[in-house]
C-alpha positions as CSV (number, residue, x, y, z in Angstrom):
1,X,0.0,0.0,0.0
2,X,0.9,3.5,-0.7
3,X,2.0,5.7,2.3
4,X,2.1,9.7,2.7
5,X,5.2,11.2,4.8
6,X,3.7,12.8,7.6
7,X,5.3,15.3,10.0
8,X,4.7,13.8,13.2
9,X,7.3,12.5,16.5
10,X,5.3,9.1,16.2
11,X,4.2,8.3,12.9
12,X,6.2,8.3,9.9
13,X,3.7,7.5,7.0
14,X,0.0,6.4,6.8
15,X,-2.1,5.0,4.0
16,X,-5.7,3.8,3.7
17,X,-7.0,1.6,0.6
18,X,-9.9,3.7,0.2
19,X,-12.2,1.0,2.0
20,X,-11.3,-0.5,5.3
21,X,-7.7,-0.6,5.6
22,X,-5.2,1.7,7.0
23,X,-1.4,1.2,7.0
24,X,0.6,3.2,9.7
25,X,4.7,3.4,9.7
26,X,5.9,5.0,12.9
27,X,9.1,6.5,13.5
28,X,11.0,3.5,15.1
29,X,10.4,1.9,11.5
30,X,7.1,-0.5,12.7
31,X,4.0,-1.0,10.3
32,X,0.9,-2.1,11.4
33,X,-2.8,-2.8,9.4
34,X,-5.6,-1.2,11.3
35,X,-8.7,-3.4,10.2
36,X,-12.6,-1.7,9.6
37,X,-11.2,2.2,9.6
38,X,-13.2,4.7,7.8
39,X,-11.8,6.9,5.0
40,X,-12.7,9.7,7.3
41,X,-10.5,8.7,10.7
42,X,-7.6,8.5,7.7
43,X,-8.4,12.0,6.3
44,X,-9.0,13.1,10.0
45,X,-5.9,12.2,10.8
46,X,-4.0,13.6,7.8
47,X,-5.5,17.1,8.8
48,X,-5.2,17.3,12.4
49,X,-3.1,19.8,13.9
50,X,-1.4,17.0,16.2
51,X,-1.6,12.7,14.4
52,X,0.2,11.4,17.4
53,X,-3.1,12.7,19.4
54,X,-5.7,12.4,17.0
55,X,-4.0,8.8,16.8
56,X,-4.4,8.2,19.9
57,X,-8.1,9.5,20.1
58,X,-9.4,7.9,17.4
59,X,-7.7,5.0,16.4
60,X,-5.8,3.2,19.0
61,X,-7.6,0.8,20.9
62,X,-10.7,1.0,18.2
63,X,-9.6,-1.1,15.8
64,X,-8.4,-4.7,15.4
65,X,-4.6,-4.5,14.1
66,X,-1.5,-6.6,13.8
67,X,2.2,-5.8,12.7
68,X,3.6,-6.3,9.2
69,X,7.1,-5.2,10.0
């Protein structure tokens, strides 16, 4: 899946298939799949002022994931 670089001090890159699927790299080079997420949390997330946050607020903990690398 294709990521965007994203200015954050947690996450590197995200990416969303347009469907279900959204693909975070964070800065210590982990990815992870988070399973059933909106198009909207992913564009949420691009635009908000702080991603480590709005991670935190509205992903984390909501979805099922697992690590890919």
């Amino acid at each position: 899946m294709a990521r965007v670089p994203v200015e954050s001090s947690h996450l590197a890159s995200v990416g969303h298939d347009g469907d279900a699927l959204l693909e975070i790299e964070f800065t210590d080079g982990s990815v992870y799949e988070y399973y059933g997420v909106p198009a909207s949390v992913y564009h949420g997330l691009l635009g908000a002022a702080s991603r480590g946050k709005y991670f935190e607020a509205h992903v984390r903990g909501r979805f099922d994931y697992r690590r890919v690398a």
